[in-house]
C-alpha positions as a Markdown table, in Angstrom:
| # | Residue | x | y | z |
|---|---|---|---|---|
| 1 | Unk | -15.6 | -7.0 | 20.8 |
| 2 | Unk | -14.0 | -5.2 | 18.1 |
| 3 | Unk | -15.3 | -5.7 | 14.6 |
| 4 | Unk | -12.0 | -4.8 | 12.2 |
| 5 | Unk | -13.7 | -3.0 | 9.9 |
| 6 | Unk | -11.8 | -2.2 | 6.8 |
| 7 | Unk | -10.9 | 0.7 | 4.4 |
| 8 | Unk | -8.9 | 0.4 | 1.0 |
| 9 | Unk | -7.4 | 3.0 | -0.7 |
| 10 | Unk | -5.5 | 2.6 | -4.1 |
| 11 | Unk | -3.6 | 4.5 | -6.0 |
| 12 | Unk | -3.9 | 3.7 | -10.2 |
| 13 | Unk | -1.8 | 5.3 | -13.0 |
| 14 | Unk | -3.3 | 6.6 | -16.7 |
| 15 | Unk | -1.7 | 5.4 | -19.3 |
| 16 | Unk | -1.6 | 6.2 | -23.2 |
| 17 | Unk | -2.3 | 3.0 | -24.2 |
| 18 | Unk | -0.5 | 4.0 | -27.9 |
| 19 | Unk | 2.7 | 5.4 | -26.5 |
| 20 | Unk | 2.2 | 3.5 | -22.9 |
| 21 | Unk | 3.1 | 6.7 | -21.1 |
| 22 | Unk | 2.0 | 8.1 | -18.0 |
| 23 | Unk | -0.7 | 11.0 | -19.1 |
| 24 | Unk | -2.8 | 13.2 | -17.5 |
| 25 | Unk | -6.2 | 12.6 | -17.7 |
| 26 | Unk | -7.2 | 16.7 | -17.1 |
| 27 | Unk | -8.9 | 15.4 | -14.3 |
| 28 | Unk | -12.0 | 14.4 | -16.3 |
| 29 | Unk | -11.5 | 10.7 | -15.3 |
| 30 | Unk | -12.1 | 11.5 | -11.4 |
| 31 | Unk | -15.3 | 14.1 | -12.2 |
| 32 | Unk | -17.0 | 11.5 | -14.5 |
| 33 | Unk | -16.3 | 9.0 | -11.4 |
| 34 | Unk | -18.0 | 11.7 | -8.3 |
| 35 | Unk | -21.4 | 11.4 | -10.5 |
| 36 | Unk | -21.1 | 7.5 | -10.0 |
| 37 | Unk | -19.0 | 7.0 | -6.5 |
| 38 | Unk | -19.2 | 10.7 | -4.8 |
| 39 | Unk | -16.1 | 11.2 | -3.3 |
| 40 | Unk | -14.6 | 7.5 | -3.8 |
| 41 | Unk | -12.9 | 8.7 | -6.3 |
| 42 | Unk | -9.9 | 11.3 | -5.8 |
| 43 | Unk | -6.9 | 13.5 | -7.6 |
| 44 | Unk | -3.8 | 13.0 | -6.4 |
| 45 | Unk | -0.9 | 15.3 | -6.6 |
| 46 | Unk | 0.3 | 14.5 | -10.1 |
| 47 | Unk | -1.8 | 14.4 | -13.2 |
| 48 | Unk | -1.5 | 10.9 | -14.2 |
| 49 | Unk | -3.0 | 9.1 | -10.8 |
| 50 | Unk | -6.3 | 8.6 | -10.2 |
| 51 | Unk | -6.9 | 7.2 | -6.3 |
| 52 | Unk | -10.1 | 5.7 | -5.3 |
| 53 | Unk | -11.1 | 4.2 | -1.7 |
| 54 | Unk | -13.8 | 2.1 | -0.6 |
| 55 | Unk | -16.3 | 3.5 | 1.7 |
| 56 | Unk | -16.3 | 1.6 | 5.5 |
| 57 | Unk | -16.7 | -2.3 | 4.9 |
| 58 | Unk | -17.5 | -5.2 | 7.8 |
| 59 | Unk | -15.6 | -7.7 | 6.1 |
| 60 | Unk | -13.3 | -8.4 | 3.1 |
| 61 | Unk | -16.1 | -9.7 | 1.1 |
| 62 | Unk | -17.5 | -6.2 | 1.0 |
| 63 | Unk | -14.5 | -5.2 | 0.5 |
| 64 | Unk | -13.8 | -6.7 | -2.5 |
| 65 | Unk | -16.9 | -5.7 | -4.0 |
| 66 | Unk | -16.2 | -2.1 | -3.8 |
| 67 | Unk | -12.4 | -2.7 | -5.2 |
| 68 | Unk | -14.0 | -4.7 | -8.0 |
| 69 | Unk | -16.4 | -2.0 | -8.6 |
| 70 | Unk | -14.3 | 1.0 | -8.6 |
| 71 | Unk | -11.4 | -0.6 | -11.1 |
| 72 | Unk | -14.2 | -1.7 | -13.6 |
| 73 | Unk | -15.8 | 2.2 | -13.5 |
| 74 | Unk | -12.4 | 4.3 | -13.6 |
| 75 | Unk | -11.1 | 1.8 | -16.4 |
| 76 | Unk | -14.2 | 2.3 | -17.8 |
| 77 | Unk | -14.6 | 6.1 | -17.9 |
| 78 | Unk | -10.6 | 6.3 | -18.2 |
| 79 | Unk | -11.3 | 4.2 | -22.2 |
| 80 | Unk | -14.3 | 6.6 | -22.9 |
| 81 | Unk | -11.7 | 9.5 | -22.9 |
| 82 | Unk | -9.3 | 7.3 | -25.0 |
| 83 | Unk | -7.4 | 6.2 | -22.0 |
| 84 | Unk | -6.3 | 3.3 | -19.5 |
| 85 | Unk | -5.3 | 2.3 | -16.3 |
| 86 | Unk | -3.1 | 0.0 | -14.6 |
| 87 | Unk | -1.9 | -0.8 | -11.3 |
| 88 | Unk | 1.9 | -1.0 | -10.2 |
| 89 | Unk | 3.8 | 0.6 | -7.6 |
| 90 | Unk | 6.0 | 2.3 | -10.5 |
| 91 | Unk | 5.5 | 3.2 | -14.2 |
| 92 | Unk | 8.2 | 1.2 | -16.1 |
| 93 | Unk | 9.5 | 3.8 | -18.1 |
| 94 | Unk | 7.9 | 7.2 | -17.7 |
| 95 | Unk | 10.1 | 10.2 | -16.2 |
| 96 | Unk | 8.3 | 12.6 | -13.6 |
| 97 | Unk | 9.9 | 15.4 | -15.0 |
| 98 | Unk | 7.0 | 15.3 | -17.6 |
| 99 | Unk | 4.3 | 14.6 | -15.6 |
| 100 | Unk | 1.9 | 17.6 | -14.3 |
| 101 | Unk | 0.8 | 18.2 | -11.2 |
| 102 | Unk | -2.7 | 18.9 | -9.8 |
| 103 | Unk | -3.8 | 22.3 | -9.1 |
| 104 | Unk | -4.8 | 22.9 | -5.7 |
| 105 | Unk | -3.1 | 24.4 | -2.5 |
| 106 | Unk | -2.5 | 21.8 | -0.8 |
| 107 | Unk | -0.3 | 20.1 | -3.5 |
| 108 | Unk | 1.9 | 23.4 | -4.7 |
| 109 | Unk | 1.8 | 23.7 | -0.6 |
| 110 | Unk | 3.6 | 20.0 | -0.8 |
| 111 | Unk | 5.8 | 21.1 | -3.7 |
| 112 | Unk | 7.1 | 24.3 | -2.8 |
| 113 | Unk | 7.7 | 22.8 | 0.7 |
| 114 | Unk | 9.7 | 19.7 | -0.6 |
| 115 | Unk | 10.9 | 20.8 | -4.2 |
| 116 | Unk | 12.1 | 18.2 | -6.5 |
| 117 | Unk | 11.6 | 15.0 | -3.9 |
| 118 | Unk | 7.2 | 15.7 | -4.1 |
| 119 | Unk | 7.9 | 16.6 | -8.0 |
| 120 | Unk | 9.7 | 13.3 | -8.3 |
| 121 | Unk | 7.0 | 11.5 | -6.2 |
| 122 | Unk | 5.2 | 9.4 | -9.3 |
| 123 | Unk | 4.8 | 6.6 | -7.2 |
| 124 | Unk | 1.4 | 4.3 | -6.3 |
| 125 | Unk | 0.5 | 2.6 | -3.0 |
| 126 | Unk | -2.2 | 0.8 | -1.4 |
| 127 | Unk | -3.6 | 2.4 | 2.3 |
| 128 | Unk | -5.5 | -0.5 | 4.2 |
| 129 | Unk | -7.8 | 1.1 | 7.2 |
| 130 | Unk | -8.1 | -1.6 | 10.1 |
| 131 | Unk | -11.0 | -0.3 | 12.7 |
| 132 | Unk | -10.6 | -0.3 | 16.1 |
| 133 | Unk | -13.0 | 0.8 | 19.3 |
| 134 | Unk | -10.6 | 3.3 | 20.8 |
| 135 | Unk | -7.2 | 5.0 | 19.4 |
| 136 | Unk | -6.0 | 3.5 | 22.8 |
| 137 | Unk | -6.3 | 0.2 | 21.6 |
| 138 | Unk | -5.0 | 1.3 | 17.9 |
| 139 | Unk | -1.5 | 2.2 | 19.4 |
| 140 | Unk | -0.9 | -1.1 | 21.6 |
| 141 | Unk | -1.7 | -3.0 | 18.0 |
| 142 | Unk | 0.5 | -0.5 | 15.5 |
| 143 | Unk | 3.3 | -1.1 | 18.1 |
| 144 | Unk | 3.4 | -4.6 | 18.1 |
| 145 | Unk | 2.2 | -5.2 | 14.1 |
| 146 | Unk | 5.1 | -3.2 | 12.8 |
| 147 | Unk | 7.6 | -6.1 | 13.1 |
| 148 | Unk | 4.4 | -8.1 | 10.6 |
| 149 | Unk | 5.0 | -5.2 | 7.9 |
| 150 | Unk | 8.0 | -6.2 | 5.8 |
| 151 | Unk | 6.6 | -9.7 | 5.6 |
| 152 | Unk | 3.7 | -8.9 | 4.0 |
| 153 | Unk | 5.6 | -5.9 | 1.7 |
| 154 | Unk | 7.8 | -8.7 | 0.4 |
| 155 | Unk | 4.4 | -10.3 | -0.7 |
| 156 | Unk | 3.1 | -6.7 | -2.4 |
| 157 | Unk | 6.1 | -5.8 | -3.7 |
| 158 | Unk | 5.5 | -4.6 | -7.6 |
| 159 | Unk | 7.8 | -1.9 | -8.7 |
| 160 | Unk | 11.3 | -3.4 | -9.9 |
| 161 | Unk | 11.8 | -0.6 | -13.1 |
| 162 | Unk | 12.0 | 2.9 | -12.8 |
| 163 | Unk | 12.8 | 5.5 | -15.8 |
| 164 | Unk | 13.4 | 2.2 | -18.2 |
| 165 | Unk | 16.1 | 1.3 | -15.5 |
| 166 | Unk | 15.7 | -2.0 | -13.8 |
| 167 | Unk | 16.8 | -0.9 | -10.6 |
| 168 | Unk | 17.4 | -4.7 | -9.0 |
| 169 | Unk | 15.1 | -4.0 | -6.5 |
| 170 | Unk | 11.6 | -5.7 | -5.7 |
| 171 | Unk | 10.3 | -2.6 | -5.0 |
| 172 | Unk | 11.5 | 0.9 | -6.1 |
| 173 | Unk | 8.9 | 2.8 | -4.7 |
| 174 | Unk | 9.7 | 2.9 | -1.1 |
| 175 | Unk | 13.3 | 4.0 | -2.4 |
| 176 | Unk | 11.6 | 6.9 | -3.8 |
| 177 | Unk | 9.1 | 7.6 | -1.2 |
| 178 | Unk | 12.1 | 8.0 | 1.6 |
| 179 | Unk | 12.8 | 10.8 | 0.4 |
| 180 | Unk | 10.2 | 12.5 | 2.1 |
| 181 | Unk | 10.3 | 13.9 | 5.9 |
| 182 | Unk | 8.0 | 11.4 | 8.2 |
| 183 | Unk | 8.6 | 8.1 | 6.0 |
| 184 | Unk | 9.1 | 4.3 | 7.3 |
| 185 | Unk | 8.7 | 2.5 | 10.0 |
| 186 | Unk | 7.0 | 5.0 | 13.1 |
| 187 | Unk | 8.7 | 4.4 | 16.6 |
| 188 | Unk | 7.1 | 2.9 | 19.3 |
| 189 | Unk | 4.9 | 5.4 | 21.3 |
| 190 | Unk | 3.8 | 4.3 | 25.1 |
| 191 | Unk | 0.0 | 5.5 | 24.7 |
| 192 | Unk | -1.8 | 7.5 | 22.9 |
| 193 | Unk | -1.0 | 10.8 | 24.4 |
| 194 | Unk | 2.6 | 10.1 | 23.6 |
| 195 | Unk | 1.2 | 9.8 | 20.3 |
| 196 | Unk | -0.5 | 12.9 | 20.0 |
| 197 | Unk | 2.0 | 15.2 | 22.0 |
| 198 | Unk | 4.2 | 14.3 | 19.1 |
| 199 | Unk | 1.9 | 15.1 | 16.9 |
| 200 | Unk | 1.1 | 18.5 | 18.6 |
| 201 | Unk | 5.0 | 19.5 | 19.0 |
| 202 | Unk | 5.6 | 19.1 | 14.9 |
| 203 | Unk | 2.5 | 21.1 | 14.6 |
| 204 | Unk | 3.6 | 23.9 | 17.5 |
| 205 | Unk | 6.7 | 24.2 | 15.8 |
| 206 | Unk | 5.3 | 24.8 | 12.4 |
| 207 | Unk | 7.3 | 21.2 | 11.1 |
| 208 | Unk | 3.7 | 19.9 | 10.0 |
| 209 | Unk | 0.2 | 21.6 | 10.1 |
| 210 | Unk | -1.9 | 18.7 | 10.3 |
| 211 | Unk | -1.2 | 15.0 | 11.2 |
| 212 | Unk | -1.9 | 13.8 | 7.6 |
| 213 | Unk | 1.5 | 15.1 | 7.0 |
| 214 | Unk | 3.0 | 11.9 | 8.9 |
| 215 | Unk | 3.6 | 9.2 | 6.2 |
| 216 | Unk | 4.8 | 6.5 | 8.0 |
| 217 | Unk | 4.5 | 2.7 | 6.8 |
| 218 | Unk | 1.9 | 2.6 | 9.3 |
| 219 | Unk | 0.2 | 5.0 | 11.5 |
| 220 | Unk | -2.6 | 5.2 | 13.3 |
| 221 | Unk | -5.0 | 7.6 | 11.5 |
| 222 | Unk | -5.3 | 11.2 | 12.7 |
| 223 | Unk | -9.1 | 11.5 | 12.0 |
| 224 | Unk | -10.4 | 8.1 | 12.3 |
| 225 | Unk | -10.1 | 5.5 | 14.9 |
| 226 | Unk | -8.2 | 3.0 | 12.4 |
| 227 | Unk | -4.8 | 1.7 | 11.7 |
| 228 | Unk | -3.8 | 2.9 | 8.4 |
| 229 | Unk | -1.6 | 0.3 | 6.8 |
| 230 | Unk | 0.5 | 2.4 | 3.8 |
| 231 | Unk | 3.7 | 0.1 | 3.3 |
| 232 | Unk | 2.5 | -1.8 | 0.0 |
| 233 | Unk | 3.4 | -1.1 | -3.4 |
| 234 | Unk | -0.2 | -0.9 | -5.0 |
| 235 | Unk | -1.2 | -4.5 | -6.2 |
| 236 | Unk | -2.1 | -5.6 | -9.7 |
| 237 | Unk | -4.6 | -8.1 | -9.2 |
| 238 | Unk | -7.8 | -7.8 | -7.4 |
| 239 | Unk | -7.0 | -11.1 | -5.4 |
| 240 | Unk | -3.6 | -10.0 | -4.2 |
| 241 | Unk | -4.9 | -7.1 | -2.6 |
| 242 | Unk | -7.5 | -8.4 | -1.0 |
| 243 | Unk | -5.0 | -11.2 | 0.0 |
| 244 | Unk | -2.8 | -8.1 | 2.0 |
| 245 | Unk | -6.3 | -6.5 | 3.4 |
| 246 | Unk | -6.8 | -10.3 | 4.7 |
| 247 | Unk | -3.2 | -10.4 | 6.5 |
| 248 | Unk | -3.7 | -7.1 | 7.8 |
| 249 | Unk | -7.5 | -7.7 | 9.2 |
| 250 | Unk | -6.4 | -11.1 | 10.6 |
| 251 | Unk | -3.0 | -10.0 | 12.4 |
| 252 | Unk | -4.6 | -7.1 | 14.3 |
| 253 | Unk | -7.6 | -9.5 | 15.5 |
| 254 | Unk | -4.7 | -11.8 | 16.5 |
| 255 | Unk | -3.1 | -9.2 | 18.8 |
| 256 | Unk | -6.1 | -8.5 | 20.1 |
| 257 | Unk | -7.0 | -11.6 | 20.6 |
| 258 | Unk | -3.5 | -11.9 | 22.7 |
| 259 | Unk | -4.5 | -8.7 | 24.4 |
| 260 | Unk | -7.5 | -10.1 | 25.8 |
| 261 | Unk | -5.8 | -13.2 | 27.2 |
| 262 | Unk | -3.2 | -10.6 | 28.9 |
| 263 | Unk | -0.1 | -11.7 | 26.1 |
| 264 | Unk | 1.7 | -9.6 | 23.5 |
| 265 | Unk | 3.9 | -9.9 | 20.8 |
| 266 | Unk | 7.4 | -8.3 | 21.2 |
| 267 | Unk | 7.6 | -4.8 | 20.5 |
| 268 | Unk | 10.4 | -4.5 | 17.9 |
| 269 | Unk | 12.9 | -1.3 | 17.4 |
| 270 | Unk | 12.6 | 0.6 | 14.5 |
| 271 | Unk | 16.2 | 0.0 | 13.6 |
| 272 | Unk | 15.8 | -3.6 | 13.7 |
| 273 | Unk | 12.6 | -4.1 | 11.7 |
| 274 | Unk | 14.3 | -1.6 | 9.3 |
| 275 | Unk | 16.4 | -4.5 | 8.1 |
| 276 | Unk | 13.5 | -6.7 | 6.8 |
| 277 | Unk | 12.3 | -3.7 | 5.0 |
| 278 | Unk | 15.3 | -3.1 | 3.3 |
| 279 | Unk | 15.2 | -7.0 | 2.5 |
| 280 | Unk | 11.7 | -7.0 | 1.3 |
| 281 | Unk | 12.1 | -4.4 | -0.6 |
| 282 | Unk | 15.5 | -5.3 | -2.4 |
| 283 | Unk | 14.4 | -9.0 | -2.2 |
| 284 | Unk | 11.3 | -9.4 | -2.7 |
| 285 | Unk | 9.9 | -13.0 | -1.0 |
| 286 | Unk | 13.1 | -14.7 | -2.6 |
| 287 | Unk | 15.3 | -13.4 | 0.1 |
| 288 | Unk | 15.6 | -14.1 | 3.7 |
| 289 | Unk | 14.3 | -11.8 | 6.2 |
| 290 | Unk | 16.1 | -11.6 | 10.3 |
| 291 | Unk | 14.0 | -13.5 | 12.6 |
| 292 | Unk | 14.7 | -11.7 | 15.6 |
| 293 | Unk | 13.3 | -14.4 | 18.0 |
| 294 | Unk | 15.7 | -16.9 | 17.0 |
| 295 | Unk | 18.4 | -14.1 | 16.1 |
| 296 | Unk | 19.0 | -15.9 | 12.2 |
| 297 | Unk | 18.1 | -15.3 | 8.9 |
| 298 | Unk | 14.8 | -17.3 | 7.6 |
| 299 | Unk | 13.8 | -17.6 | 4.3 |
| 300 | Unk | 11.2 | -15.2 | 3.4 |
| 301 | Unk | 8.6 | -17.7 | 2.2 |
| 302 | Unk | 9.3 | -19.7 | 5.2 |
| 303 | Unk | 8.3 | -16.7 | 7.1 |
| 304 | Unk | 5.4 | -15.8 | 5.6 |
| 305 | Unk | 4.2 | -19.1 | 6.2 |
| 306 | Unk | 4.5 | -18.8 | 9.8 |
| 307 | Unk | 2.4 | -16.1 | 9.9 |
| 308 | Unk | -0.4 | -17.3 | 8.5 |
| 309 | Unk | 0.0 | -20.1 | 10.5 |
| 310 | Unk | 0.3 | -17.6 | 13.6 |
| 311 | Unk | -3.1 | -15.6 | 12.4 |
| 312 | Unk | -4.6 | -19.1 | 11.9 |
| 313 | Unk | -7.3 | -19.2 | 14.5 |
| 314 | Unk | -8.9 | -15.6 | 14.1 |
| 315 | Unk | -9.3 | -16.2 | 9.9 |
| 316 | Unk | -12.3 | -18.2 | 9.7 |
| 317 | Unk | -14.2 | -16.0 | 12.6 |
| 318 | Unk | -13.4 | -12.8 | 10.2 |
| 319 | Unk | -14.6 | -14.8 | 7.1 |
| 320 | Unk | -11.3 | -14.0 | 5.4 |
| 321 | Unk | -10.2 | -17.4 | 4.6 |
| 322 | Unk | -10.3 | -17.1 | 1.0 |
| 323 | Unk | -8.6 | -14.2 | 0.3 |
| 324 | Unk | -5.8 | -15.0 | 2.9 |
| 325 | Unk | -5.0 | -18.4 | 0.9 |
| 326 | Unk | -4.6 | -16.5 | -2.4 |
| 327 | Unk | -0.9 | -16.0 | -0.1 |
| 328 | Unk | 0.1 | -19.4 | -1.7 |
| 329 | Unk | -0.8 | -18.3 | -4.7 |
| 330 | Unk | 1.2 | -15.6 | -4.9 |
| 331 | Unk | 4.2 | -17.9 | -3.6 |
| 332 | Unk | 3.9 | -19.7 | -6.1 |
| 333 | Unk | 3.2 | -17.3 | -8.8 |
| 334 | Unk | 5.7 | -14.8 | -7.8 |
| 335 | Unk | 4.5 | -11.1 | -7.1 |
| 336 | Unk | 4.0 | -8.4 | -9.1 |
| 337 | Unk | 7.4 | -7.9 | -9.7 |
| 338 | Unk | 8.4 | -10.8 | -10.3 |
| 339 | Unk | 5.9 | -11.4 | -12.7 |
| 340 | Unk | 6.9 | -7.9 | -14.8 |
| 341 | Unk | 10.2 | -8.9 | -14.6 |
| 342 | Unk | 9.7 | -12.2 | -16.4 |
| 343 | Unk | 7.7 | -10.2 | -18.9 |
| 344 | Unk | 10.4 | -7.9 | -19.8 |
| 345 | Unk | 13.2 | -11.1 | -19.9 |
| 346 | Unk | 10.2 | -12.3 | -22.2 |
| 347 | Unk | 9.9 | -9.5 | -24.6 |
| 348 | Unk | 12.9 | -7.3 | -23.8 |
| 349 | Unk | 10.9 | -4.0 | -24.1 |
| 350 | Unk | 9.1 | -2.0 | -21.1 |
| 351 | Unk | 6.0 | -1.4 | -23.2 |
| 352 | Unk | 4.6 | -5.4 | -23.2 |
| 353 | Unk | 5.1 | -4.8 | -19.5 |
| 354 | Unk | 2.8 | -1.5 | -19.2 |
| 355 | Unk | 0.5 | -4.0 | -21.6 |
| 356 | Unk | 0.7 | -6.5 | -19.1 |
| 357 | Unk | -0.1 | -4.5 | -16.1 |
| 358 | Unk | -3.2 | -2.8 | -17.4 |
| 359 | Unk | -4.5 | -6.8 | -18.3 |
| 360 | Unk | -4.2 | -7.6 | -14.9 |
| 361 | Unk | -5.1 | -4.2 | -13.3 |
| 362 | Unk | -8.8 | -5.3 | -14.9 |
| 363 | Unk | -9.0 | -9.3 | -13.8 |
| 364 | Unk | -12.4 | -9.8 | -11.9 |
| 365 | Unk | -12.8 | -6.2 | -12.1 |
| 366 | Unk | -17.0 | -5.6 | -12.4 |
């Protein structure tokens, strides 16, 4: 039986918390963190992101706990050096062209590579690890669970401003992102060795030298034998992303579960399940997404209610139950876009919304 085990990695920005701008943090923030977490805690390529990731977890209870853990000590270490942190997929208003990058090869590697679309790259995600026995059975799921991925990106969506603009989308960030080489939805690969001989060509003809250089929406990983899950704009609340980590869990124990009784789902194109994304991210869950079954448009909350009825049976075995019903929640709520949205029609200035966003980045953060 496989056991799903999870990984979550997030990706937080440092804020001023007088002028609410990005800022570096001189990377004291992630050396204070390595005495407490060892390498939990990482740089990323600019100055003003901190990323940490939980270590391998049997269940989204543990999960949470480590998430929990690791917000409260980087916020924590982040105010002793006069700082804070906040979660988002975007900063409201800061520009790039300001912001510093890391030092270290394999960034000015990035940079010199792809110029002013890496500089311009000030954008936060969430990476969710799914384990899985064999990279065999990896590729059969990722094939089949990429048609599941703008469903739940409508739910994570959380980046609607960008450089004080709001750019009428849900989420900006995967605007920015597709910018880079080796972005989106992957196509479908036969096996595994279809897989890697891609991998090996890009690398033969000097286009990539390692597989980490594939950013797809989803992928399955080049070192370990998980599904990486890198569509979603990085939550603000604990309890939305464990809600995502709970979808994601649950629909690849589904298609196993499928697998097992010799079914599958249908293997979408890239081209077609390109549409949803484009909806989910312009859209949000108030749109309607294609449902390619019954060749129509649905209503994105209509949709997403489907699925959890289709994961249904395989929840309570996981244990997930609680975090997948915070789903509701967030229907109800709106996401984190919506919600900085309302902010800003609220108080018509981007700062209350950076003040916002580093209020919920901490809830049930301990």
């Amino acid at each position: 039986m496989n056991d799903f085990t999870l990984g979550v990695e997030e990706e937080y920005m440092v804020v001023d918390p007088v002028t609410r701008e990005l800022t570096s943090h001189d990377q004291k923030i992630v050396e204070a963190a390595q005495k407490i977490h060892k390498d939990q805690v990482k740089a990323e390529m600019h100055q003003a992101v901190v990323e940490v990731g939980t270590g391998i977890c049997k269940n989204t209870e543990q999960a949470r706990a480590e998430i929990s853990q690791l917000r409260y000590t980087v916020s924590q270490l982040a105010g002793e050096q006069g700082l804070r942190i906040g979660a988002a997929g975007t900063h409201p208003f800061s520009h790039w062209e300001k912001q510093l990058i890391t030092e270290h090869p394999r960034y000015s590697e990035i940079v010199n590579e792809l110029q002013e679309a890496a500089r311009s790259n000030l954008i936060f995600g969430l990476h969710v690890h799914v384990g899985f026995q064999s990279r065999e059975l990896a590729i059969h799921i990722a094939n089949q669970v990429r048609y599941f991925l703008p469903h739940v990106f409508a739910l994570s969506t959380n980046s609607p401003f960008w450089e004080s603009r709001n750019t009428g989308y849900k989420s900006f960030r995967t605007k920015i992102f597709d910018k880079f080489p080796r972005t989106g939805i992957p196509d479908i690969f036969n096996s595994i060795e279809d897989y890697d001989n891609y991998v090996k060509l890009l690398i033969k003809t000097n286009s990539i030298d390692n597989a980490k250089k594939i950013w797809w929406d989803i992928r399955v990983h080049p070192f370990f034998e998980t599904i990486e899950f890198r569509i979603c704009d990085c939550p603000m609340l604990i309890d939305e992303t464990m809600a995502f980590v709970a979808l994601f869990q649950a629909l690849c124990a589904k298609l196993y579960k499928l697998r097992l009784q010799n079914m599958k789902f249908i293997s979408y194109s890239r081209a077609l399940i390109n549409e949803n994304k484009w909806r989910a991210a312009r859209y949000g869950i108030d749109g309607n997404l294609i449902d390619f079954g019954k060749e129509m448009e649905v209503n994105c909350r209509n949709l997403v209610l489907e699925l959890l009825d289709f994961v249904d049976d395989v929840v309570d075995e996981l244990g997930c139950r609680d975090d997948i019903n915070y789903v509701h929640k967030i229907l109800e709520n709106g996401t984190g876009a919506d919600r900085q949205l309302a902010v800003y029609e609220q108080n018509g200035n981007f700062e209350a919304v950076v003040d916002y966003i580093t209020t919920q980045t901490l809830i049930g953060a301990k």
